[in-house]
C-alpha positions as CSV (number, residue, x, y, z in Angstrom):
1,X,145.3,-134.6,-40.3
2,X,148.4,-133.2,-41.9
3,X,146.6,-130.0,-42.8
4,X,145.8,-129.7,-39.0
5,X,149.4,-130.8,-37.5
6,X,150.7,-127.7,-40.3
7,X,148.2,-125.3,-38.8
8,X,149.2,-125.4,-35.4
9,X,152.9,-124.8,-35.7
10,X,151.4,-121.5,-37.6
11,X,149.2,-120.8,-34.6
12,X,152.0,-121.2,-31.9
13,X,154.2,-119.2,-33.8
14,X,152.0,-116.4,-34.6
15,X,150.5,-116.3,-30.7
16,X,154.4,-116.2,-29.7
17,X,155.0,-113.3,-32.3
18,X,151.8,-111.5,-30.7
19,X,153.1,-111.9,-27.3
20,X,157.0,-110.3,-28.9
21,X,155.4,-107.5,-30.2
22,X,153.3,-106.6,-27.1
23,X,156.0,-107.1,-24.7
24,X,158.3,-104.6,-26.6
25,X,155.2,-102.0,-26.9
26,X,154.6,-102.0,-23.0
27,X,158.4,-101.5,-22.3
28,X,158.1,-98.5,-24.8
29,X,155.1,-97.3,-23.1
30,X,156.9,-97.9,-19.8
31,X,159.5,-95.8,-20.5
32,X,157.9,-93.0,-21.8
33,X,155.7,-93.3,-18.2
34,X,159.0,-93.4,-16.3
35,X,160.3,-90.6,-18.1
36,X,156.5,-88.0,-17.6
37,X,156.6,-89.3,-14.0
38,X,160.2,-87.2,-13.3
39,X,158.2,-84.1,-14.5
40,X,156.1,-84.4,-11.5
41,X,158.3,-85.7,-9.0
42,X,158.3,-83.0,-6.2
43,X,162.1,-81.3,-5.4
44,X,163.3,-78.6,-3.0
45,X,160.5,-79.8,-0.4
46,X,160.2,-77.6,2.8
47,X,158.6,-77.1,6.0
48,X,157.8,-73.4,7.3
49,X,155.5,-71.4,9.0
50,X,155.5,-73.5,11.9
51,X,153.0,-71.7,13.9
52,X,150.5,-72.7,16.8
53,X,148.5,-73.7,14.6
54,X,149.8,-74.4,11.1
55,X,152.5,-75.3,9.0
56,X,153.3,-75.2,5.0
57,X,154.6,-77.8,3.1
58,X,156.3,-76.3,-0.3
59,X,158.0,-78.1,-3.3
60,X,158.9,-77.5,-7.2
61,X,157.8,-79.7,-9.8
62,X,159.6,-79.0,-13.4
63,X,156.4,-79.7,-15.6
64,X,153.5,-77.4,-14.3
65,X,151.4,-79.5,-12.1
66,X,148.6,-79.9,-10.0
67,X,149.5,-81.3,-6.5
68,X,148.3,-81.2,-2.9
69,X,148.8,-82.7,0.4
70,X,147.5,-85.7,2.2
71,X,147.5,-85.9,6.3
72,X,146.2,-87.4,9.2
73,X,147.5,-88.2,12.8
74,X,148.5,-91.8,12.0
75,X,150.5,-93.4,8.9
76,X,147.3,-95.3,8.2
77,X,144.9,-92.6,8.0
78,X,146.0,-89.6,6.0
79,X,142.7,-88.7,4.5
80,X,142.6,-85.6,5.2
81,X,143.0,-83.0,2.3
82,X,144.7,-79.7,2.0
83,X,145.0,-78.0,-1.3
84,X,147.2,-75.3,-2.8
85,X,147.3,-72.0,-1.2
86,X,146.1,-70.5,-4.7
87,X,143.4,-73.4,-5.3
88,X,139.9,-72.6,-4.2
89,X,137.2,-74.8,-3.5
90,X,137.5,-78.5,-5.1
91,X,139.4,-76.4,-8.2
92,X,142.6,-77.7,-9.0
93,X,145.2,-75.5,-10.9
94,X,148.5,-76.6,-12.0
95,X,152.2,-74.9,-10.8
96,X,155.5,-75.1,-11.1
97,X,155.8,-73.9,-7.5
98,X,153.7,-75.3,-5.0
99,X,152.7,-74.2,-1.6
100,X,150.5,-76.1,0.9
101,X,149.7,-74.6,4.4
102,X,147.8,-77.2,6.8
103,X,145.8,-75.1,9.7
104,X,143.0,-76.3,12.1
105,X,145.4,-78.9,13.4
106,X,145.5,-79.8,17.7
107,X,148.3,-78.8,19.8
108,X,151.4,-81.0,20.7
109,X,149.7,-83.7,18.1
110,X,151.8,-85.9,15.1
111,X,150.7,-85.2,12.2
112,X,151.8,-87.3,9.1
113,X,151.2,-86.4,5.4
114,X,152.4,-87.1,2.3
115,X,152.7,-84.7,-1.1
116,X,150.1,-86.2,-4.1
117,X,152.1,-84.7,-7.8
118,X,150.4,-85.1,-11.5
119,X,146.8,-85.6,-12.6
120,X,147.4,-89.5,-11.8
121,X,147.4,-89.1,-8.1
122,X,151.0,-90.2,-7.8
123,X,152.4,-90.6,-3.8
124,X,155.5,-89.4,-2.5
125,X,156.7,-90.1,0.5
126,X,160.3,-89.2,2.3
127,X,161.9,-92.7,1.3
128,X,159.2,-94.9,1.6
129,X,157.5,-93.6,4.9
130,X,155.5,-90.5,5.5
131,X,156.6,-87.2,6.6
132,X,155.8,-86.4,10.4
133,X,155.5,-83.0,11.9
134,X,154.7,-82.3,15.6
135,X,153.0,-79.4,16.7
136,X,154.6,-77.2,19.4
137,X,152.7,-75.8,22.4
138,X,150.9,-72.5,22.8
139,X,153.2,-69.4,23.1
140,X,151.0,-66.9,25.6
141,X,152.8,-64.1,25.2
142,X,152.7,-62.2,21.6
143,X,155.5,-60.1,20.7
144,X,154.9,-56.5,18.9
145,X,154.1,-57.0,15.3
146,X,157.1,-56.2,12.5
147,X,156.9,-57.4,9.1
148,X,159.0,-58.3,6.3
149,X,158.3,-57.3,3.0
150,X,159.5,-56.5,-0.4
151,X,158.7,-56.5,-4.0
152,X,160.4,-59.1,-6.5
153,X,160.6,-59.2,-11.0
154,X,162.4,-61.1,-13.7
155,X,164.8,-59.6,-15.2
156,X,162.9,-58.1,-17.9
157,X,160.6,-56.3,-15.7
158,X,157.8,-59.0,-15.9
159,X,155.7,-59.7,-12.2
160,X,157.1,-63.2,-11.2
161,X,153.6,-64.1,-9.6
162,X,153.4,-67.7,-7.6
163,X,157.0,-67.4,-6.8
164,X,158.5,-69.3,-4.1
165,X,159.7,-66.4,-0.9
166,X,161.8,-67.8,1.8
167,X,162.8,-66.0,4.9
168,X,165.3,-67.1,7.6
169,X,165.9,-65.5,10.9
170,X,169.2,-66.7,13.0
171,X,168.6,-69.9,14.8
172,X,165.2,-69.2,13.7
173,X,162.4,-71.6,12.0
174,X,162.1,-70.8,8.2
175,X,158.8,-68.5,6.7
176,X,157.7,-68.8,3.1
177,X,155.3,-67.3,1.1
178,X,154.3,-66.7,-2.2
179,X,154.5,-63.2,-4.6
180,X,151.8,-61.6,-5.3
181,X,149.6,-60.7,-8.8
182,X,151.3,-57.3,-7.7
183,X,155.1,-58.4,-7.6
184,X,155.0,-58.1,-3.6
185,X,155.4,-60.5,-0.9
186,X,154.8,-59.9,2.7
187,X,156.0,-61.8,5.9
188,X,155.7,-61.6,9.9
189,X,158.8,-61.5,11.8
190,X,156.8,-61.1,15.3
191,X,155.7,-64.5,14.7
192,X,158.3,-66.9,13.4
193,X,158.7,-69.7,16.1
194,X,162.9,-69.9,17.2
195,X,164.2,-74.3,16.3
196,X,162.0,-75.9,18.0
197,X,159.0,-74.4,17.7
198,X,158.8,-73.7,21.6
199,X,159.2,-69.5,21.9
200,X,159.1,-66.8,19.5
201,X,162.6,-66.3,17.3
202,X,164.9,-63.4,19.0
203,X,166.4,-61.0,16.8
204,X,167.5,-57.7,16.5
205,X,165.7,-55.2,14.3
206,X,168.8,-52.6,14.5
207,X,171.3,-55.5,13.7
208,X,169.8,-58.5,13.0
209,X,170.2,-60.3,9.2
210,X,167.8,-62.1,7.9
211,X,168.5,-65.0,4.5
212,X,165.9,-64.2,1.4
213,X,165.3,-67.1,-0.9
214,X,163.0,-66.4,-3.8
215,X,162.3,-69.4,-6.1
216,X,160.4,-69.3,-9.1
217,X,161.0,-73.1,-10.5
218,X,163.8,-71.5,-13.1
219,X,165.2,-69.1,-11.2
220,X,166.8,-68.5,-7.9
221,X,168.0,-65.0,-6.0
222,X,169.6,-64.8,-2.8
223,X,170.2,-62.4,-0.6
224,X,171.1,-61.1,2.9
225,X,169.3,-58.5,4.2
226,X,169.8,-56.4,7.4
227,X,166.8,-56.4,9.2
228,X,166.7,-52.3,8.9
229,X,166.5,-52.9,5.2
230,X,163.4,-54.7,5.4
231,X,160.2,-52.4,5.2
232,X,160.6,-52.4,2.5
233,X,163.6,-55.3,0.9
234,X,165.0,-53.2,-1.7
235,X,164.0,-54.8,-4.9
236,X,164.7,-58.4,-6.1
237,X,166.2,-58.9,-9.7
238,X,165.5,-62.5,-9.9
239,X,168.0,-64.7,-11.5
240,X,170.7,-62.2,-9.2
241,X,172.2,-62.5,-5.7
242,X,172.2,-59.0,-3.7
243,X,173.2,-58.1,0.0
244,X,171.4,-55.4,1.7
245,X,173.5,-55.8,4.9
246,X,174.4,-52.2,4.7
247,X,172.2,-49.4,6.1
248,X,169.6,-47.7,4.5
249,X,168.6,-49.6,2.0
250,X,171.7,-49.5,0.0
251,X,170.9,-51.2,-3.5
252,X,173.0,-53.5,-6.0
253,X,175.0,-52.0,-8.5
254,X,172.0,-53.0,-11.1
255,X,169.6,-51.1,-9.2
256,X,171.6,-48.2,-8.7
257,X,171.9,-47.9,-12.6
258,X,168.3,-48.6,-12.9
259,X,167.4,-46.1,-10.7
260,X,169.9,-43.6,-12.2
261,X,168.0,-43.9,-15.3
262,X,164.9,-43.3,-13.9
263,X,165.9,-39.9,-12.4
264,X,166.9,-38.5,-15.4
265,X,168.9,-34.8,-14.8
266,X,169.5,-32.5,-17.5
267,X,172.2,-30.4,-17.6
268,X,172.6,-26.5,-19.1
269,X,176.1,-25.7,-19.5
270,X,175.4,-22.2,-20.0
271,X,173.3,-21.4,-17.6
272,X,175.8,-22.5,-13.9
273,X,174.9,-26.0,-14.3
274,X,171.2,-25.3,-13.0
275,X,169.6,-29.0,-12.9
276,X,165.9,-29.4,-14.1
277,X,163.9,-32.6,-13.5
278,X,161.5,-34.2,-15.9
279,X,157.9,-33.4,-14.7
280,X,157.0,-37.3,-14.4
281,X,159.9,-37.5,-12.4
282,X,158.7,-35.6,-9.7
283,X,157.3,-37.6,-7.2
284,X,161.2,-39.1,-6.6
285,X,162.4,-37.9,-3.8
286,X,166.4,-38.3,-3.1
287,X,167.0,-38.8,1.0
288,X,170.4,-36.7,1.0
289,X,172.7,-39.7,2.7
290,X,171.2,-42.6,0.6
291,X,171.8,-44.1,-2.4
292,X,168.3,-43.5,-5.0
293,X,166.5,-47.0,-4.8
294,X,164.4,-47.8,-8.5
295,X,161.2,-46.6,-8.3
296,X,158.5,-49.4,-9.0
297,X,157.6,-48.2,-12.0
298,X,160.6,-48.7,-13.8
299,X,160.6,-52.7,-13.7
300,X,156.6,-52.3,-14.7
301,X,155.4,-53.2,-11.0
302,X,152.7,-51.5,-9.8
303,X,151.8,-51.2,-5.7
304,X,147.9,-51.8,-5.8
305,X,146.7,-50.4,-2.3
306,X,144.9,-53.2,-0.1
307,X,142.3,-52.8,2.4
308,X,141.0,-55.0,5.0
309,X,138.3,-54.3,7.4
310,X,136.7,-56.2,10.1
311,X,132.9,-57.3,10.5
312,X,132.8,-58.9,13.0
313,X,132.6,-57.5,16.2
314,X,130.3,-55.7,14.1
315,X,130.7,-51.9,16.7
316,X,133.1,-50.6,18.7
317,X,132.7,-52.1,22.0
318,X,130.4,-55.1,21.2
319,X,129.8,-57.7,23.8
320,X,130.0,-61.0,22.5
321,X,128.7,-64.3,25.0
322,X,131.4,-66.9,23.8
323,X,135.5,-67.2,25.1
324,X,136.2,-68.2,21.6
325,X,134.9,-66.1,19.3
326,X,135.2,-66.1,15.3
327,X,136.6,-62.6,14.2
328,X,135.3,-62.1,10.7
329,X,136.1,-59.8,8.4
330,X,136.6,-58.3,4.6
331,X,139.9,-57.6,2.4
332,X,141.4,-57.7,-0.5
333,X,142.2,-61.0,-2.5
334,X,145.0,-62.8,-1.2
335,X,146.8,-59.7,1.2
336,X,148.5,-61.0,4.1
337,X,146.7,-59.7,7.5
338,X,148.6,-60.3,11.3
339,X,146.2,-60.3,13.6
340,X,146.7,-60.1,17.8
341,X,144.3,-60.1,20.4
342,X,145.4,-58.1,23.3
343,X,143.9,-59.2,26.7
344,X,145.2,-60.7,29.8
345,X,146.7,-63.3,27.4
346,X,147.7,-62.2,24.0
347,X,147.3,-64.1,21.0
348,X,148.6,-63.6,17.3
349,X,148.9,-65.2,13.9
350,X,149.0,-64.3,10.3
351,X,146.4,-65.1,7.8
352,X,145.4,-64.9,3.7
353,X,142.4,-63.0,2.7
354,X,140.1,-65.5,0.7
355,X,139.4,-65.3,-2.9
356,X,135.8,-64.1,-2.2
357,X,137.6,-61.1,0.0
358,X,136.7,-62.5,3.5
359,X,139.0,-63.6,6.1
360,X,138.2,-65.5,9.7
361,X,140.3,-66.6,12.5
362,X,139.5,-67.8,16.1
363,X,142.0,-67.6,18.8
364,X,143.5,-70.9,19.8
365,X,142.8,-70.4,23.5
366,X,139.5,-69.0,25.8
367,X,139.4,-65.5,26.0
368,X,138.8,-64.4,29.8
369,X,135.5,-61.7,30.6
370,X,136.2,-58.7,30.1
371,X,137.7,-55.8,27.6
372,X,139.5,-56.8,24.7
373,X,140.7,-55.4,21.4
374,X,141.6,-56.7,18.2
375,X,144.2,-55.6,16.2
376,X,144.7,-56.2,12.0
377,X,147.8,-55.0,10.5
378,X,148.3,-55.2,6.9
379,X,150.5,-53.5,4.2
380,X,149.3,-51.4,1.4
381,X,150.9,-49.9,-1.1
382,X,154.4,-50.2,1.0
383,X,152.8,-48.8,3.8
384,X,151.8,-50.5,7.1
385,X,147.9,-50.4,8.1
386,X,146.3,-51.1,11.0
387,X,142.4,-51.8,11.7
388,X,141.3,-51.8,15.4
389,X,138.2,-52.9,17.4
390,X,137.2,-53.2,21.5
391,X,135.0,-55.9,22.4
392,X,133.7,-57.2,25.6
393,X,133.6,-61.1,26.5
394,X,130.7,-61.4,28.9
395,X,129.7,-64.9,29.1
396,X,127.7,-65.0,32.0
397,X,125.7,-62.3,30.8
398,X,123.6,-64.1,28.3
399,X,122.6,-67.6,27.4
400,X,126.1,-69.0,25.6
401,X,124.5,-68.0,22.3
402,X,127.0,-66.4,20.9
403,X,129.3,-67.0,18.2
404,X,131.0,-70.5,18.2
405,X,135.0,-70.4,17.1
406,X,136.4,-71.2,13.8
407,X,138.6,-74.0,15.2
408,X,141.0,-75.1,17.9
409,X,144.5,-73.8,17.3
410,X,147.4,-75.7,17.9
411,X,151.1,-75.0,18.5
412,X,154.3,-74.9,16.6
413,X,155.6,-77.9,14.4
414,X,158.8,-79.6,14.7
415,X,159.8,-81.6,12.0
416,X,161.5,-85.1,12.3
417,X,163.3,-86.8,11.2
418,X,164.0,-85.7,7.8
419,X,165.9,-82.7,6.9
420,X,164.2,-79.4,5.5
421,X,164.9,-80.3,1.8
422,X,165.0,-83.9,0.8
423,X,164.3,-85.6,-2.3
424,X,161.0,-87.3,-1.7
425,X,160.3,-91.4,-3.3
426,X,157.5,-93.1,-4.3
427,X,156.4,-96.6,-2.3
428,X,157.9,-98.1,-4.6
429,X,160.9,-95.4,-5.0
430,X,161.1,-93.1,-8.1
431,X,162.3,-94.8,-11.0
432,X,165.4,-94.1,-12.7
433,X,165.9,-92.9,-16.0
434,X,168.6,-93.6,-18.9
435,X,169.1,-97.4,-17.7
436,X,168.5,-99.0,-21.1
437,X,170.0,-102.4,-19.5
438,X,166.6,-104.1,-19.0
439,X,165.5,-103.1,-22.5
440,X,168.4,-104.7,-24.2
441,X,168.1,-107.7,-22.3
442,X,164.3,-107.6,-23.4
443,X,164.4,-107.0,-26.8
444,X,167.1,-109.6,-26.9
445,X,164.4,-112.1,-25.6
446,X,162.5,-111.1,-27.9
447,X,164.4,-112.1,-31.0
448,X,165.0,-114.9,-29.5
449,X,161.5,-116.0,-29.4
450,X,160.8,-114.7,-32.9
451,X,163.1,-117.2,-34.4
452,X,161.6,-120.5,-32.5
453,X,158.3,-118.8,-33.5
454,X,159.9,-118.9,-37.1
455,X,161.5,-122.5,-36.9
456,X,158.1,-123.5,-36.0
457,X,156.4,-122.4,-38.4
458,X,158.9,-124.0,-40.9
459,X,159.4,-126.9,-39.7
């Protein structure tokens, strides 16, 4: 009986010594959770491209990361899944930058989603409650196409692929994209949607500036750019701030000595200062009134030349037995292509060649009988391309067994009532690191319950 009433004393002591040590392990692990979950915590979260019938949702993480977007058209039901603009299929990658663009969505509809960060499915929310966005109504008219585009590299010369491009037009809704394998980025003026989302942005090409944002996750350039400067932006040093509000493409200091290097004269006093260029040099041409911009090839970025061609209607002149048909078509992987529809009632938008090299879009409205044309406009190489195709929309010609459309578009998306960049929370709110208060407090306890554990067993 003594032997027994020793024992348990022991027992107690050692189970309260058990329970100690677990206690401080999980506060250790808890902390080094806390501490992985600010890698993935999304910052710099915007809204852009609110079109008739999309919008984007960007972010940066600091850790590389996969992420994605969750949405529906109630708080409750946000099942609806739409992946990174460079993911593919169910395929996952993981980014510092992320850029999300939500399509297929009805007009003058809330939508509600929320951003999912890290391999552990982790919400955020903008403080506790979803983000809402409400798409716009349809614009009818289409305004001629212009684009926006430039070519971006560290400052070593390396491409700065996956890079964050932001472009802002005067009382204008904010465009983003992302750089290309190439260096490049491409965006639409025509069809950036004024605040509000209910008519096309104004602007003027001859004087209008436009605000460049280009975000890699490390490092940030700014710059303002006259909009006469901006086929093509005069290249992007990133890490440095430039403005190209002057005309002509007038370039930073930097690029001025970049490009005096790269037009290299050599000069023959003894023979009247002739000049004589270096053969590989040739191709630079010098406009007499503007400063020399640097040639591609001396910050290593190459200008691949894009196609894009369109299959379906398949012939000039096709008649097609549906008001909504699905244009179809092939290109090159990831080139941006605008496309319009000219008819009674115009329609346009901008879209991303797949990464099997087709692209389809449907116009968001009927189509009336009768002659129509399709338009794709695309750069390649710094130059602007156009495709073009007529078609006839004869529905009470045939049987309706045409092609069906793609989707119903919708209009342009208003957010509310959260600001464009925010600092998103969990449910539960993000912790916060380097508060050591409840560990002390803890491990104190701890201690404590070692020695009764420790009196127990000796007494």
């Amino acid at each position: 009986m003594k032997l027994l009433t020793k024992k348990i004393p022991t027992l107690l002591g050692l189970l309260l010594l058990g329970v100690v040590l677990g206690g401080i392990g999980w506060i250790f692990s808890r902390q080094q959770k806390i501490t992985e979950n600010t890698e993935i915590v999304p910052t710099r979260v915007r809204i852009t491209n609110q079109a008739e019938n999309k919008f984007s949702v960007s972010w940066i993480t600091t850790k590389e990361t996969v992420g994605w977007v969750e949405y529906g058209t109630a708080s409750n039901e946000m099942k609806q899944i739409a992946m990174d603009d460079r993911d593919s299929g169910t395929v996952k990658n993981e980014y510092l930058t992320h850029h999300v663009t939500i399509a297929q969505l009805q007009p003058e509809t809330e939508y509600f989603f929320r951003i999912i960060s890290g391999k552990e499915k982790t919400i955020f929310e903008n403080e506790g409650l979803p983000y809402t966005v409400t798409t716009g109504p349809i614009i009818a008219t289409t305004p001629k196409a212009e684009t926006f585009y430039g070519t971006v590299t560290a400052p070593a010369g390396e491409v700065v692929v996956g890079s964050l491009v932001y472009v802002t037009l005067p009382e204008a809704e904010m465009a983003s994209t992302l750089v290309k394998d190439d260096g490049s980025y491409t965006i639409t003026l025509s069809t950036i949607r004024a605040s509000g989302g209910e008519t096309y942005a104004e602007y003027d090409y001859s004087a209008s500036v436009a605000s460049l944002l280009i975000d890699n996750g490390k490092l940030q350039s700014e710059a303002s750019v006259s909009l006469v400067n901006a086929m093509p932006v005069p290249l992007i040093i990133l890490g440095e701030n430039a403005d190209f509000r002057g005309q002509g493409n007038e370039p930073s200091l930097a690029q001025e000595n970049t490009a005096t290097e790269a037009a290299v004269l050599v000069v023959d006093p003894y023979e009247d200062y002739e000049y004589e260029e270096y053969e590989e040099e040739e191709e630079l041409e010098l406009p007499p009134t503007l400063t020399p911009t640097p040639s591609p090839s001396s910050r290593a970025v190459t200008q691949t030349t894009a196609t894009a061609a369109i299959v379906n209607p398949a012939v000039e002149g096709e008649v097609i037995f549906t008001n909504q048909p699905e244009f179809r078509g092939t290109g090159t992987k990831g080139l941006t292509l605008s496309i319009a529809v000219n008819s009674a009632r115009s329609y346009s938008d901008t879209i991303v060649v797949e990464n099997d090299g087709t692209w389809s879009w449907s116009p968001p409205g009927e189509l009336a009988e009768g002659n129509h044309k399709i338009t794709v406009s695309y750069i390649s190489a710094g130059v602007s391309k156009t495709v073009q195709r007529n078609f006839v929309i004869a529905t009470n010609s045939g049987t309706g067994g045409g092609l069906q459309p793609a989707f119903v578009a919708s209009g342009a998306a208003s957010i509310k009532p959260s600001p464009r960049e925010v600092m998103p929370a969990t449910a539960s709110g993000v912790p916060t690191t380097g508060v050591i208060t409840p560990t002390l407090l803890t491990v104190s306890l701890g201690f404590v319950m070692m020695a009764l554990g420790v009196l127990l067993v000796v007494f």
